[in-house]
C-alpha positions as MATLAB code, in Angstrom:
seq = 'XXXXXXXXXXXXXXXXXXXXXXXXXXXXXXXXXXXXXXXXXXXXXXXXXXXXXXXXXXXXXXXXXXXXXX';
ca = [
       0.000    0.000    0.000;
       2.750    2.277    0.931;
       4.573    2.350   -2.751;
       0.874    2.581   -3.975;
       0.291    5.846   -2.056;
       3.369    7.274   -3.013;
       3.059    6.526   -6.422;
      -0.073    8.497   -6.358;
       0.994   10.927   -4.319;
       3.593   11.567   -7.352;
       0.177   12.351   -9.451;
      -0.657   15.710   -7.513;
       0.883   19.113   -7.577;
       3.324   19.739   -5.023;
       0.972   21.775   -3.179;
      -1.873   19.434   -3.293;
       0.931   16.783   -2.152;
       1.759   19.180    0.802;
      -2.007   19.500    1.666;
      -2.819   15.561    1.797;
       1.148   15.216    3.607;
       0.315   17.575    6.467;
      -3.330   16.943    7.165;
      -3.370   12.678    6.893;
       0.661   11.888    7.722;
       1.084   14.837    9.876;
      -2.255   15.195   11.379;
      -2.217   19.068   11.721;
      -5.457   20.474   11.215;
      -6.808   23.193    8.514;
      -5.598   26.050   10.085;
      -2.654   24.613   11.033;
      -1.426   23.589    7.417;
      -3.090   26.960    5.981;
      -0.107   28.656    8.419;
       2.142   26.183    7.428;
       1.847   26.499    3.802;
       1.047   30.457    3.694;
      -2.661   29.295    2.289;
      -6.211   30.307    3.071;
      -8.350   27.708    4.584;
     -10.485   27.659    2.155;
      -7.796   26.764   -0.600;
      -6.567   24.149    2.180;
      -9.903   22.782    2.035;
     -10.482   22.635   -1.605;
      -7.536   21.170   -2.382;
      -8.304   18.521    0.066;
     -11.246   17.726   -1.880;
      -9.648   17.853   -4.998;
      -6.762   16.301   -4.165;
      -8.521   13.070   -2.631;
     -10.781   12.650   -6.105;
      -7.474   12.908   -7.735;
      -5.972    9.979   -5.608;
      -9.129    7.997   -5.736;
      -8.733    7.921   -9.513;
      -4.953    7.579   -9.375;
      -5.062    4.455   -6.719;
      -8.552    3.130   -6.391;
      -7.270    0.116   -4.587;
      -6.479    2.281   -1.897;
     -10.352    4.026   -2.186;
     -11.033    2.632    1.456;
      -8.129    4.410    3.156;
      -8.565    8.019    1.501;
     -11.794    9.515    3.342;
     -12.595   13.406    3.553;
     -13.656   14.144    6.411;
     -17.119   15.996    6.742;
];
């Protein structure tokens, strides 16, 4: 699974990367990876969202691991 994700991973921008890297592996929240990256949280969240479709597509195998939370 792990050279699955990253292989995905390799699919996204490197700011989409950054988003899905800080929120999932690093567990900050919105806010925190908004300061982190310089970002709004609103562009934090949207490219959450986008960035999860984009992996879904990429690595559907790993569909039940990649969530978005509500």
């Amino acid at each position: 699974r792990r050279l699955l994700l990253l292989t995905a991973l390799a699919t996204l921008t490197p700011r989409q990367c950054a988003v899905i890297v800080l929120r999932y592996c690093e567990d900050l929240s919105e806010r925190d990876t908004a300061t982190v990256l310089g970002i709004a949280v609103g562009t934090v969240k949207s490219q959450t969202h986008l960035s999860l479709r984009r992996l879904r597509e990429a690595a559907p195998e790993l569909a039940d691991y990649l969530y978005e939370e509500s």
